[in-house]
C-alpha positions, -999 to 999 in steps of 0.1 A, spaced: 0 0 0 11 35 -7 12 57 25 -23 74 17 -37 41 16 -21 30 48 -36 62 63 -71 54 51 -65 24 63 -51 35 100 -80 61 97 -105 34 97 -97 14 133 -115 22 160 -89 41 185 -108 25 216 -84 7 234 -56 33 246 -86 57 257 -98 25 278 -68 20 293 -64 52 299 -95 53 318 -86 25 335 -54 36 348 -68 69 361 -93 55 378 -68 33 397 -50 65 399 -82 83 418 -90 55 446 -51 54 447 -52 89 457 -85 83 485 -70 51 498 -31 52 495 -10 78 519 10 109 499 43 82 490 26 54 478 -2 74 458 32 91 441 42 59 428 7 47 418 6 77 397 39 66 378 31 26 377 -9 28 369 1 56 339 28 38 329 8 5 322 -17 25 300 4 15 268 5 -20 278 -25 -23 288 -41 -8 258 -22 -33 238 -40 -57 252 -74 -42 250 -70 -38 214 -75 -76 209 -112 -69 230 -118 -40 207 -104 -53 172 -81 -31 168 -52 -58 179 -19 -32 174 5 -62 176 -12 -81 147 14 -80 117 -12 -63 94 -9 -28 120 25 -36 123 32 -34 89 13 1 85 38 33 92 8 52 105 4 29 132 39 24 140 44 65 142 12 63 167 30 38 187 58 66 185 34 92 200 26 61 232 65 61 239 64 100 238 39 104 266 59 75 287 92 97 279 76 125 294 84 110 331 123 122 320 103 156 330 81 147 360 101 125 380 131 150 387 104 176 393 86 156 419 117 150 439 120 187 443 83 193 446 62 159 451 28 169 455 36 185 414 40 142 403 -1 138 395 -1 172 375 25 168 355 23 134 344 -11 144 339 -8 170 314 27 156 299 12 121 292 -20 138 273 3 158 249 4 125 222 -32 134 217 -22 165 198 -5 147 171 -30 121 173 -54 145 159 -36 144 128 -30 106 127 -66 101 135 -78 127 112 -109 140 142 -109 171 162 -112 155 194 -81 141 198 -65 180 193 -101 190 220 -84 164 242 -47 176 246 -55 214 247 -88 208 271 -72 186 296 -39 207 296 -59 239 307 -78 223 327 -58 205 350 -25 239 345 -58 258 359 -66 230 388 -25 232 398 -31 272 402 -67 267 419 -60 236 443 -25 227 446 -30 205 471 -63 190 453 -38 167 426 -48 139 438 -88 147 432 -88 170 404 -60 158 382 -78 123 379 -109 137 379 -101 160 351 -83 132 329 -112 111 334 -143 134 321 -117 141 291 -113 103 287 -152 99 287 -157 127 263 -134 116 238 -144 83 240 -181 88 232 -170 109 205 -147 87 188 -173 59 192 -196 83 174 -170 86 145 -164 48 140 -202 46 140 -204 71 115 -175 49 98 -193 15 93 -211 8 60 -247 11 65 -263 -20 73 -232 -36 82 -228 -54 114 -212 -39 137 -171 -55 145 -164 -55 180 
């Protein structure tokens, strides 16, 4: 396939699974943050985010989307979103020396670092949402840092979570919107 071809066809999947995991880390990220004291709710924040692209990998088979299969590995598109996963995990190159200076910074940071791969996602994904996403979530939880400093733990998770939800239903929406009509519906 040429690469507008292999776009089409990255443009096509459903790009349910890494906002699932996503969810699903946050939310362990949030009853981490009610349950755990300050240290260990630190170091939830770092493990729980940093499974996200793992555990997305795996949700992909759930959702057929299956990243690992060797038709997605084969297309560039997917391989440079893959690119834009290991971006969001390099990001922790910035948050962890900052937290050792300033801990209670840890749940913001990785919180708006980690949701910057959504910005070039847009593009990849070819939807508006993914760009909402990024740019929402970074305002929201900079403004949340000014606001509550000592709130991280509440509104940083909270925040990532009503993004997650948003652009969830959205995309979902999209692929809808994507499948021929009559068709039944892939998982």
């Amino acid at each position: 396939m040429n690469l507008d071809q292999e776009l089409q066809a990255f443009q096509r999947r459903r790009f349910l699974a890494m906002p699932l995991a996503g969810t699903l880390a946050w939310l362990g990220v949030a009853v981490a943050g009610q349950l755990l004291a300050p240290r260990w709710h630190l170091l939830s924040v770092y493990v729980l985010t940093g499974l996200i692209a793992y555990l997305g990998m795996g949700l992909s088979k759930l959702t057929g989307e299956d990243f690992m299969s060797k038709e997605n590995q084969r297309n560039r598109f997917n391989r440079l979103f893959m690119l834009c996963v290991g971006q969001a995990l390099l990001a922790y190159a910035i948050a962890i020396p900052f937290a050792i200076v300033k801990p209670e910074s840890a749940v913001f940071m990785v919180g708006m670092l980690t949701g910057f791969m959504w910005l070039p996602s847009a593009w990849l994904i070819g939807h508006w949402v993914c760009a909402f996403h990024a740019i929402a979530r970074t305002l929201l939880i900079l403004a949340a840092w000014f606001l509550a400093p000592e709130q991280g733990m509440v509104w940083v998770p909270a925040t990532v979570l009503a993004m997650y939800a948003f652009t969830i239903a959205t995309l979902e929406r999209r692929w809808t919107r994507l499948q021929p009509v009559g068709a039944a519906q892939p998982a």
